[in-house]
Residue frames relative to the residue before (quaternion, step in Angstrom):
aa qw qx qy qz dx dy dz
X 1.0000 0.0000 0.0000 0.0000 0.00 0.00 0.00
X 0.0392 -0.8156 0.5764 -0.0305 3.26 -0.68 1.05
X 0.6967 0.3933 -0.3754 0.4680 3.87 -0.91 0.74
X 0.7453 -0.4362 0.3564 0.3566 3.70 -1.64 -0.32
X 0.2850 -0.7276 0.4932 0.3823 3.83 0.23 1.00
X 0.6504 0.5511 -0.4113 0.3226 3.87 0.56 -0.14
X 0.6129 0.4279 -0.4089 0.5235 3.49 1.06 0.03
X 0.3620 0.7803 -0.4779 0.1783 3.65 0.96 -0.75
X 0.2450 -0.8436 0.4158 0.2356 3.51 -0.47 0.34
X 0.4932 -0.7168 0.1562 0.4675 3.92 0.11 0.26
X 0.4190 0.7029 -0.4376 0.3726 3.56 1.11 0.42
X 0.5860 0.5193 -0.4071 0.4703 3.36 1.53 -1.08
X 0.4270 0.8421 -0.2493 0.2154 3.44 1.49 -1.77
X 0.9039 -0.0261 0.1403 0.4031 2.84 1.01 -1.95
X 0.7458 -0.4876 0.1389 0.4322 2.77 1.37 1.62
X 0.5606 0.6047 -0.4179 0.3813 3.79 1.18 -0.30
X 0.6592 -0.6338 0.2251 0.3363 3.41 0.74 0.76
X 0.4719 -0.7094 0.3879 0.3515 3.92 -1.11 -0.43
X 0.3178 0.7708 -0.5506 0.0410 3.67 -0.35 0.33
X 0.8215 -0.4245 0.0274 0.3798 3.28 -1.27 -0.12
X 0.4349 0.6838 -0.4446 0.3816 3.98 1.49 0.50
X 0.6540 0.6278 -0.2809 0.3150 3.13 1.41 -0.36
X 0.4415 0.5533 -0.3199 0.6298 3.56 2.01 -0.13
X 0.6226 0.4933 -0.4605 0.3963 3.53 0.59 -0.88
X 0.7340 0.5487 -0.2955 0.2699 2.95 0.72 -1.17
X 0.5518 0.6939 -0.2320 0.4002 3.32 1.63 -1.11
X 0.6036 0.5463 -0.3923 0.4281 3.71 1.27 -1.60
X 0.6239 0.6151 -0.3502 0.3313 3.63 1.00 -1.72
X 0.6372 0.5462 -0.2781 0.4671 4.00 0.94 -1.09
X 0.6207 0.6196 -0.1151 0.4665 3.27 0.97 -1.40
X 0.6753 0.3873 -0.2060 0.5929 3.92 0.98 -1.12
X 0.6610 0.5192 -0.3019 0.4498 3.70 0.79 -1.17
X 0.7529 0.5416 -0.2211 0.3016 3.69 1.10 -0.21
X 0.4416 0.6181 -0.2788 0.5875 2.44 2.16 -0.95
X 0.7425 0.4850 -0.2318 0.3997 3.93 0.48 -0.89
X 0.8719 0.1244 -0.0374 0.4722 3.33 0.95 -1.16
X 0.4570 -0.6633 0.4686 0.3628 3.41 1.59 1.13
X 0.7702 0.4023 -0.3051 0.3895 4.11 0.13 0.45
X 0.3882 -0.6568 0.5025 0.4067 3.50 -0.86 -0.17
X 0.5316 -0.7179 0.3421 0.2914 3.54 -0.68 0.90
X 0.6798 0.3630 -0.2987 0.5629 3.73 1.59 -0.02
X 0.2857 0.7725 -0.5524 0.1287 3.70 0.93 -0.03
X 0.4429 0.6186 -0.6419 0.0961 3.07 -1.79 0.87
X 0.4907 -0.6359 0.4753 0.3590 3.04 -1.29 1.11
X 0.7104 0.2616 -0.4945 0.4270 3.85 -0.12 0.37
X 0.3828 -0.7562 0.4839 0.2181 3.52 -1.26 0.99
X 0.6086 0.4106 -0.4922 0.4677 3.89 0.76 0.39
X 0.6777 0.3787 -0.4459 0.4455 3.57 0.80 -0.03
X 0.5267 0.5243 -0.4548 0.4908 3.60 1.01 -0.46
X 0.8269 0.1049 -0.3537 0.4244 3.93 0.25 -0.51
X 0.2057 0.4828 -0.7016 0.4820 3.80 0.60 1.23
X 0.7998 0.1166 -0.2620 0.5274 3.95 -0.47 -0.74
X 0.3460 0.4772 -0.6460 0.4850 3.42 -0.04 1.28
X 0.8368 0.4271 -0.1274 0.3180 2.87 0.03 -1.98
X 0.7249 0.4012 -0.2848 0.4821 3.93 1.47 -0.57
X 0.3598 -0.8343 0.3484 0.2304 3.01 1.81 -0.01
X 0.2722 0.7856 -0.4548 0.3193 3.68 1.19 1.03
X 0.3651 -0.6951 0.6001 -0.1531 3.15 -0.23 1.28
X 0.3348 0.5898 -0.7213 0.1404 4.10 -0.36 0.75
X 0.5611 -0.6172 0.5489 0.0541 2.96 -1.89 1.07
X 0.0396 0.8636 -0.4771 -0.1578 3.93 0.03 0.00
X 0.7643 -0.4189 0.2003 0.4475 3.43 -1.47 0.15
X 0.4845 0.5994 -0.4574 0.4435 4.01 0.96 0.14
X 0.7984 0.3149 -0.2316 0.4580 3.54 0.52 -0.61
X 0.1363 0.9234 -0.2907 0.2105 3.49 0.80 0.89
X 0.7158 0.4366 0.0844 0.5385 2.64 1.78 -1.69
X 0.3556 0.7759 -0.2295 0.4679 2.94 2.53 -0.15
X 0.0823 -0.8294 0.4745 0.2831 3.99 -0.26 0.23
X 0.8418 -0.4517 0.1517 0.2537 2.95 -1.12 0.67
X 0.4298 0.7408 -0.1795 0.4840 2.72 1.65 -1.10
X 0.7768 0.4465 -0.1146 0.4290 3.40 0.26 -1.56
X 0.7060 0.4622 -0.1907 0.5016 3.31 1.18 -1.26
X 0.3092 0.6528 -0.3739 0.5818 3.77 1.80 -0.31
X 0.7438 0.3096 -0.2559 0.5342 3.77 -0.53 -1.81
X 0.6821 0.3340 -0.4281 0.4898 4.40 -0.58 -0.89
X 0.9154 0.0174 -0.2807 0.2880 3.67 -0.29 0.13
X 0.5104 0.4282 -0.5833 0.4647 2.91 0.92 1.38
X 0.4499 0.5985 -0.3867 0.5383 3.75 1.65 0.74
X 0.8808 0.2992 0.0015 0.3669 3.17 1.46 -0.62
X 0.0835 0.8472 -0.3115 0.4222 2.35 1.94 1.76
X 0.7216 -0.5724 0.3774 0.0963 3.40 -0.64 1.08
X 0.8389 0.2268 0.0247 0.4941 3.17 0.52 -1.36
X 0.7551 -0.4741 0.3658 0.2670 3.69 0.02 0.79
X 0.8624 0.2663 0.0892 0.4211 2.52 -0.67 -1.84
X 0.6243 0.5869 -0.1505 0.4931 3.54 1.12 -0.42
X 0.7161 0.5684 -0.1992 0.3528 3.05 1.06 -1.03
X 0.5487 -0.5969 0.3268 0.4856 4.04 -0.10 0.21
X 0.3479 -0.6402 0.6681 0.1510 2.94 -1.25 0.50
X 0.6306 -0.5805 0.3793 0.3485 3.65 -1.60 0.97
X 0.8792 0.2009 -0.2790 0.3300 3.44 0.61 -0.27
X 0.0575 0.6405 -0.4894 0.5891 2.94 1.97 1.61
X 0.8124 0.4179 -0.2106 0.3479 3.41 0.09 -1.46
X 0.5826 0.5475 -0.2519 0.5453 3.89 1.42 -0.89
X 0.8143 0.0113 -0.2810 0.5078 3.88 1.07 0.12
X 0.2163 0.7385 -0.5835 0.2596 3.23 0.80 1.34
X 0.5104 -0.7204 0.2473 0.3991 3.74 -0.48 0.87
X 0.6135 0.4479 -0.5195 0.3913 3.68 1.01 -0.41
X 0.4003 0.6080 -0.4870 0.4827 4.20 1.22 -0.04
X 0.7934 0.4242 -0.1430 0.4124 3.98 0.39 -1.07
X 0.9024 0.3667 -0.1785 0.1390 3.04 1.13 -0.52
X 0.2895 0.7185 -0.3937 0.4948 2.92 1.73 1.50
């Protein structure tokens, strides 16, 4: 295992293997920090940290306020649970907070 078990996404979690949803998932961790100076699954215990992996809950707090919607739209639709569901990079390149600069 290589990287930060807090970005891990829950496919790795649960054994469903690695391919290219698993970066998507990573950008979604990676944006949520930039906004809320945290990782969006932190906790100091690791079976409860991958439980909110694994339900994929995603709260926003009072730091990302100033965040537009948009933006807050693209992280939790990056940080979708399910694979196969989840966006795809060139999903993400015409997502509107991507367009709307």
């Amino acid at each position: 295992m290589i990287g930060n078990a807090e970005y891990q996404p829950p496919d790795i979690i649960t054994n469903q293997g690695f391919s290219s949803p698993v970066d998507i998932w990573a950008l979604g961790c990676i944006f949520f920090f930039l906004i809320e100076g945290r990782s969006p699954f932190a906790d100091s215990n690791t079976m409860k940290m991958n439980m909110k992996i694994r339900q994929g809950s995603v709260e926003f707090g009072e730091k990302s306020n100033k965040a537009s919607p948009k933006f807050k739209d693209l992280i939790s639709k990056l940080l979708v649970v399910d694979p196969s569901a989840r966006l795809t990079a060139a999903d993400v390149l015409t997502h509107p907070w991507i367009n709307s600069a």
